[in-house]
C-alpha positions in Angstrom: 69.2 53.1 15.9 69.7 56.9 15.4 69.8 58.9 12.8 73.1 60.0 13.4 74.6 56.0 13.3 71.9 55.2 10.1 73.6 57.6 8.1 77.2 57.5 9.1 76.6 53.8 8.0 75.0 54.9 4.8 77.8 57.1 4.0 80.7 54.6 4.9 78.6 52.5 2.5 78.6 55.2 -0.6 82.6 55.9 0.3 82.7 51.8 -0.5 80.7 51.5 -3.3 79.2 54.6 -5.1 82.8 54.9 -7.3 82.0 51.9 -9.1 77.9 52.3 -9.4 77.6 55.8 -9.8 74.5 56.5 -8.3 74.9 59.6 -6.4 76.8 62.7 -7.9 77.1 64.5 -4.9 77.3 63.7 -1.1 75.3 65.5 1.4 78.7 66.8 3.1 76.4 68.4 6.3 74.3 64.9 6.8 75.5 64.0 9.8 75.0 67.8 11.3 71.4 67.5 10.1 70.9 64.1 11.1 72.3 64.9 15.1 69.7 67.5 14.8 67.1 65.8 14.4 68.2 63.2 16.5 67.9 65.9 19.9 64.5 67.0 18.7 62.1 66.2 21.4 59.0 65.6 18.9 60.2 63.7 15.6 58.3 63.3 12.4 56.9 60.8 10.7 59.7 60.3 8.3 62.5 60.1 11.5 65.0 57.2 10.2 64.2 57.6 6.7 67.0 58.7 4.4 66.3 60.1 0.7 68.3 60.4 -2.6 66.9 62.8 -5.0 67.1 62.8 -8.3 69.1 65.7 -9.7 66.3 67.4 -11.5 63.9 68.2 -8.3 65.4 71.2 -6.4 66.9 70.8 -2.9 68.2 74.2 -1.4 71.9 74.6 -1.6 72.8 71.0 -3.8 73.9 70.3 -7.5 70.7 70.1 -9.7 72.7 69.4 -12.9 70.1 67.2 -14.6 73.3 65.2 -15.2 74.0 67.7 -17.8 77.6 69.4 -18.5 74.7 72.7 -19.7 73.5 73.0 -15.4 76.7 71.6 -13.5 77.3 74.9 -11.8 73.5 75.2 -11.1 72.7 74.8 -7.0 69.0 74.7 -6.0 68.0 77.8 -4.2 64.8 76.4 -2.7 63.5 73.2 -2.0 60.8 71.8 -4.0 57.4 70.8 -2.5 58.0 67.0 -2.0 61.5 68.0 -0.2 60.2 70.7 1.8 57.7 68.0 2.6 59.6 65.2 4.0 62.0 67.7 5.8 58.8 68.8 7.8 58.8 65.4 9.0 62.3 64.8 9.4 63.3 63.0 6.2 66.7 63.5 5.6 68.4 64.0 2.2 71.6 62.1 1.5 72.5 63.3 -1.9 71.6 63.9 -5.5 71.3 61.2 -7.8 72.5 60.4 -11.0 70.0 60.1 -14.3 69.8 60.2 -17.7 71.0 64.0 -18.8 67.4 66.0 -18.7 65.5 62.8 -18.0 66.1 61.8 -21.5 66.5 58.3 -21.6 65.4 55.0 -20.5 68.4 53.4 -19.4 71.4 55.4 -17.1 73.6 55.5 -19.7 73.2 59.3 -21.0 74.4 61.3 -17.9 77.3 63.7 -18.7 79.3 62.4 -15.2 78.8 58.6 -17.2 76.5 56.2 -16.5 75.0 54.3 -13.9 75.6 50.2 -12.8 72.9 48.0 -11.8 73.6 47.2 -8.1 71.4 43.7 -8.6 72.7 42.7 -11.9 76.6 43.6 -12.8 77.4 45.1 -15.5 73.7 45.9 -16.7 72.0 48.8 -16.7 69.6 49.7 -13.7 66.9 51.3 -16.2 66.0 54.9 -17.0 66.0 57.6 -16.5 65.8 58.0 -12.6 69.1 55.3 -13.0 70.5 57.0 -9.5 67.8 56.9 -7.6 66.7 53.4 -8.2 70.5 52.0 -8.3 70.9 54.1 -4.8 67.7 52.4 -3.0 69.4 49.1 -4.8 72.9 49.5 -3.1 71.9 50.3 0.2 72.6 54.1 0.0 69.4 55.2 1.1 65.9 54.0 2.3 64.1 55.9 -0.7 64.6 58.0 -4.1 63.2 60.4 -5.5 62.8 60.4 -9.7 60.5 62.1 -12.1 58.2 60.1 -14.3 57.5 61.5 -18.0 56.8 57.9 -20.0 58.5 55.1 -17.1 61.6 56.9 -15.5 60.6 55.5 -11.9 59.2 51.7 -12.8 61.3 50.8 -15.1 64.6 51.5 -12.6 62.2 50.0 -10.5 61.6 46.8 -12.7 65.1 46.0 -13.5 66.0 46.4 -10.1 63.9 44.6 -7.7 61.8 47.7 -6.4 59.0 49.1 -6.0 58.8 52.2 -8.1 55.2 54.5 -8.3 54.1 57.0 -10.5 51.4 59.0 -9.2 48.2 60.3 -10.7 48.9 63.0 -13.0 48.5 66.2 -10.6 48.8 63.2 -7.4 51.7 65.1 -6.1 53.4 68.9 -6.8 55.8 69.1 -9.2 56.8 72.4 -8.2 60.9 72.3 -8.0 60.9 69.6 -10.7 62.7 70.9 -13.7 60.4 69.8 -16.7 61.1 67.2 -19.3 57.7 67.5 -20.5 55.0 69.7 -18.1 52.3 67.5 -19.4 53.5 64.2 -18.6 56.2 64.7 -15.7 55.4 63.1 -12.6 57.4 62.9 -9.3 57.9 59.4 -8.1 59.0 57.3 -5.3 61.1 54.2 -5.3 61.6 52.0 -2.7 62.2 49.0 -0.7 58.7 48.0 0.1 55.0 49.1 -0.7 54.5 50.4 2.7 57.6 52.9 2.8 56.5 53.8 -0.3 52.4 54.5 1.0 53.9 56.5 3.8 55.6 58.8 1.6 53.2 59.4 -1.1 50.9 60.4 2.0 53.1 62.6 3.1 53.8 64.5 -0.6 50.6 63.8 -2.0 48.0 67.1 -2.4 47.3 70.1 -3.9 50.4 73.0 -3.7 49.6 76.4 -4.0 52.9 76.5 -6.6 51.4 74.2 -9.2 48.4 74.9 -10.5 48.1 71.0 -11.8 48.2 69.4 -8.2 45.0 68.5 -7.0 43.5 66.7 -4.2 41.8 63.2 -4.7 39.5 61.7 -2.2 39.7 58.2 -2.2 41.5 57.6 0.9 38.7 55.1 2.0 38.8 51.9 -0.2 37.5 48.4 0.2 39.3 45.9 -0.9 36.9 42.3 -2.4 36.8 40.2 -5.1 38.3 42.6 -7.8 37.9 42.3 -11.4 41.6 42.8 -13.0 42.2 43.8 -16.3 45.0 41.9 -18.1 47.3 44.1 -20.9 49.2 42.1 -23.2 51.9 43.6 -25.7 53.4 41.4 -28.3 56.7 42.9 -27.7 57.2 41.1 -24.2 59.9 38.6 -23.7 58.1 35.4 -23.4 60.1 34.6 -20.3 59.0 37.8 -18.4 55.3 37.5 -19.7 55.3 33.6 -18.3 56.5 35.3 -15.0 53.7 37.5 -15.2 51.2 34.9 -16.2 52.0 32.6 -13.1 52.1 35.7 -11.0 48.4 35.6 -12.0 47.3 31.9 -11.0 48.5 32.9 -7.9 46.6 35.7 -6.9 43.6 33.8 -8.6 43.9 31.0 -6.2 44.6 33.1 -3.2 42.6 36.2 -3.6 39.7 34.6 -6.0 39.9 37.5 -8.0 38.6 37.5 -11.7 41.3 37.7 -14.4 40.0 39.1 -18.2 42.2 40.3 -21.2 41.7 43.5 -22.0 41.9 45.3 -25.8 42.5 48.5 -26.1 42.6 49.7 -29.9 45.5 52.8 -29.7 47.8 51.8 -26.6 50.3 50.1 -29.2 50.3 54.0 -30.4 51.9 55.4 -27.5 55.7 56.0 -28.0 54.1 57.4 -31.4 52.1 59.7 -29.6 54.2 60.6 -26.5 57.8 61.1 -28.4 55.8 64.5 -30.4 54.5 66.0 -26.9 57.7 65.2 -25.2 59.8 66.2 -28.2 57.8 69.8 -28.5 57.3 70.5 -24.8 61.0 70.0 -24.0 62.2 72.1 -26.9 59.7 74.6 -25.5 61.3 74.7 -21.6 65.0 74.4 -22.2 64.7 77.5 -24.3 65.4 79.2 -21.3 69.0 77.5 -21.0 70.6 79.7 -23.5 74.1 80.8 -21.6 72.9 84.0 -20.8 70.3 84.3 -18.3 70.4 80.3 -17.2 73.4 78.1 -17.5 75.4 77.4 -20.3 73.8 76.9 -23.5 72.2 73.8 -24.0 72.7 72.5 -27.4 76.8 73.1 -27.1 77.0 71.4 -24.0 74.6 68.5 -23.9 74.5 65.0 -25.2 73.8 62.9 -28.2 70.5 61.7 -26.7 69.8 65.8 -25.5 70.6 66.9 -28.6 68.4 64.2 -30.9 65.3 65.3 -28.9 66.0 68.9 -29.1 66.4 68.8 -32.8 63.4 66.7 -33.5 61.2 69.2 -31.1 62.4 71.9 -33.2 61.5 70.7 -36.3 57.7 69.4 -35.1 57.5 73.3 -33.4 58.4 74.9 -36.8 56.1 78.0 -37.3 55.4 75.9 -41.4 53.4 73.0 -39.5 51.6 75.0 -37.6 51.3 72.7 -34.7 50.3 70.0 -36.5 52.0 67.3 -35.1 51.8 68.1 -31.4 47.8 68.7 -32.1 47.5 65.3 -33.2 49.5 63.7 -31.0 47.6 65.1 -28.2 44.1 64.2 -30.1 45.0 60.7 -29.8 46.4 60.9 -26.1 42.9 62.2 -25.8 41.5 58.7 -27.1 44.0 56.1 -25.2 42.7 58.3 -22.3 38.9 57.5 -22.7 40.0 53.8 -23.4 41.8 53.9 -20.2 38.6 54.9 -18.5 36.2 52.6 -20.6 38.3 49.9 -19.4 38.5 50.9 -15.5 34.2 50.8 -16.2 34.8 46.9 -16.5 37.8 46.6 -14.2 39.2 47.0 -10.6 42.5 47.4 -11.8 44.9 46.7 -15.1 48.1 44.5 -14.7 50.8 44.0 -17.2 54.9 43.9 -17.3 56.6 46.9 -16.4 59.4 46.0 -19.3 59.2 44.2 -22.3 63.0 43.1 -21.7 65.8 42.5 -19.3 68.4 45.2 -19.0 71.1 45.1 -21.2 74.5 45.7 -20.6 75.8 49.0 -20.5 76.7 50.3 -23.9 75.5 48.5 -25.9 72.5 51.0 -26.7 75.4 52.8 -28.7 74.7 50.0 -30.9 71.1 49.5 -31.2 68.6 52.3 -33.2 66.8 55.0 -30.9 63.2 53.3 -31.8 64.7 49.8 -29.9 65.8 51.7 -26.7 62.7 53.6 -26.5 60.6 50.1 -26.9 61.9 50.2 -23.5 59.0 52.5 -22.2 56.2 50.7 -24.2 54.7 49.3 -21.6 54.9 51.9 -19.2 54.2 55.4 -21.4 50.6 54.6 -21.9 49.4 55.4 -18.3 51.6 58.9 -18.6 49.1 59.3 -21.4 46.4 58.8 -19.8 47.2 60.2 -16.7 46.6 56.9 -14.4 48.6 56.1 -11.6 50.7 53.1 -12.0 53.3 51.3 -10.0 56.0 48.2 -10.3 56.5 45.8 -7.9 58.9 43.1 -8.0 57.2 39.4 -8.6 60.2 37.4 -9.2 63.6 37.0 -11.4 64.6 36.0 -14.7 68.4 34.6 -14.7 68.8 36.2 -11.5 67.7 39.5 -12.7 64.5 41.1 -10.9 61.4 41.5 -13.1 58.5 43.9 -12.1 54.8 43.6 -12.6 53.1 47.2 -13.5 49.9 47.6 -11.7 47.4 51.0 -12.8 44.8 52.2 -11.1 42.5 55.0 -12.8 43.8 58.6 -12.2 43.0 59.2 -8.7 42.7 56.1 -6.8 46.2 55.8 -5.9 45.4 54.7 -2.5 43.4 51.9 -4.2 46.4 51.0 -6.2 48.3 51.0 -3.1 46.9 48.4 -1.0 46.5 46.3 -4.2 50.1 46.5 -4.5 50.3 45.1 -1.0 48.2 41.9 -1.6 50.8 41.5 -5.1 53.5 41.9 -2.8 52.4 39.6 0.0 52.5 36.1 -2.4 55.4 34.4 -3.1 58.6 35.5 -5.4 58.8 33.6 -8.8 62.3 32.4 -10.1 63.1 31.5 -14.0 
């Protein structure tokens, strides 16, 4: 099939269904011009055929990059960021701008200041947080892959809830250059996606270091046996038992196919990390949305943005007063600095760590009006740990818990995300489990 008839089916496709889910906020309106394009090249890329949604805090050149905020919504990228000047180099072709949580903050789709987003897979639920567009665009068929940014579990928890495969890379894995920061020492750009192998061939394609970020590095680690591994099992008492038991029989099945040696694994300080995350995040995004003050860059942020925005902006303000010295952004980073070295203890003693992505299954949309901000951020609990420590991590679906999909989270220690890769493809290759 051509390019040209893939996406005039995709977009016949969003004209059907993207009212009700919401993923995409804006429409590519020259696709099919640049898909015919690349159609009469002689030479195509690697990425010929795929189709991306991006999430609307990554730049693409003349497209809305709101940040699903009310403060950005006459904002259009003037330059593509690394990743999409990337995949346009091999022919990728962008569809559209997704929909997410305003700024990134959130866990859930429901925070966007154009309303939230559905779950494609699960009616009436939300699709996770708080790349919500581009995992409920993969989800509906819009697009082959997504684009999101990854500060504590924006890409595997959309993943998780539903029914993708969503990866975080190694902290300084891929650029970030074009990515507009929720928090510049967490943030992440990430891929969701159908499969594990569209998802390989695309974090080939972005990984590397970038002359525009001074973070990006390159790993060498392309070359990676695969035997008997020794896997390191995380358990959180906050799971639903239900998803944990999914998890668990996940397990015995890669035990008795694979042979592969299964040991819980303690680690002292990870039930510490939404303590220690919600400072760094809470300080470093005060720090970079100063700029947005309705006279050099959009409209100012605190009289335009949401609850959620606004919540996070006032607690960064008050852990950045000049009285505290930096106190609690110190200490907060002192013991990221510890879960990190018990990452790495751990990854002495084991191939690789599994776990849930989410402690729960979605709920339905609105009802985090009702519930306190520490119970939707549990949402993250499982997942802002390797943001911490800088690991790679990724979810893939294993199964489905009254019909809803459930993700297991597989991390890898910070540069062996080709490692975690083709583990992800011997999870992926045994069979579905159904509750």
């Amino acid at each position: 099939m051509k390019l040209e008839e893939k996406t005039r089916k995709y977009l016949d496709k969003i004209k059907k269904d993207n009212k009700r889910i919401n993923a995409l906020l804006y429409v590519n309106d020259k696709a099919i011009l640049e898909a015919r394009e690349i159609d009469k090249k002689t030479k195509k890329g690697k990425l010929y055929g795929y189709i991306f949604a991006v999430k609307s805090n990554i730049n693409v050149k003349g497209m809305p990059i709101s940040c699903a905020s009310k403060s950005l919504e006459n904002y259009y990228g003037t330059y593509d960021a690394t990743v999409i000047e990337k995949i346009k180099k091999e022919d990728g072709l962008v569809i559209g701008i997704a929909n997410c949580d305003e700024f990134a903050c959130g866990v859930s789709g429901e925070y966007s200041a154009f309303g939230p987003t559905e779950n494609p897979v699960a009616e009436g639920k939300i699709p996770g947080g708080s790349s919500s567009g581009s995992g409920a665009a993969v989800a509906a068929g819009f697009c082959d892959i997504a684009f999101g940014s990854d500060t504590g579990g924006s890409v595997r928890n959309p993943a998780s809830h539903c029914g993708l495969v969503g990866v975080k890379p190694s902290y300084g894995a891929v650029s970030r250059y074009g990515l507009i920061d929720l928090s510049m020492s967490l943030d992440q750009i990430g891929i969701l996606a159908r499969d594990v192998k569209d998802a390989e061939l695309v974090f080939n394609i972005i990984k590397g270091k970038d002359e525009h970020d001074t973070i990006s590095r390159d790993f060498a680690n392309d070359n990676i046996e695969i035997g008997k591994l020794k896997v390191g099992v995380i358990k959180f008492k906050e799971v639903d038992k239900k998803i944990q038991d999914i998890v668990d029989k996940k397990i015995e099945l890669l035990k008795e196919k694979y042979k592969w040696f299964f040991a819980e694994v303690k680690l002292e300080h990870v039930d510490l990390g939404l303590e220690t995350y919600f400072p760094i995040v809470y300080s470093e995004f005060f720090s970079t949305t100063r700029r947005i003050d309705g006279r050099r860059y959009g409209k100012k942020i605190e009289e335009n943005c949401g609850e959620e925005v606004l919540r996070r902006l006032l607690g960064g303000s008050e852990v950045t007063k000049a009285e505290f010295e930096g106190a609690y952004y110190r200490k907060a980073l002192e013991v990221k600095e510890v879960i990190t070295e018990e990452f790495e203890h751990a990854f002495e003693k084991f191939d690789f760590l599994i776990l849930p992505t989410v402690p729960s299954l979605p709920w339905t949309i609105g009802k985090a009006d009702e519930m306190k901000p520490e119970e939707v951020y549990a949402a993250d609990a499982l997942t802002i740990p390797m943001n911490l420590a800088g690991n790679c991590a990724m979810s893939v679906p294993v199964g489905t818990l009254k019909g809803i999909p459930v993700g297991l989270q597989v991390s890898c220690n910070k540069g062996e995300d080709m490692k975690m890769f083709k583990i992800a493809a011997l999870i992926e290759n045994t069979a579905q489990l159904n509750l």
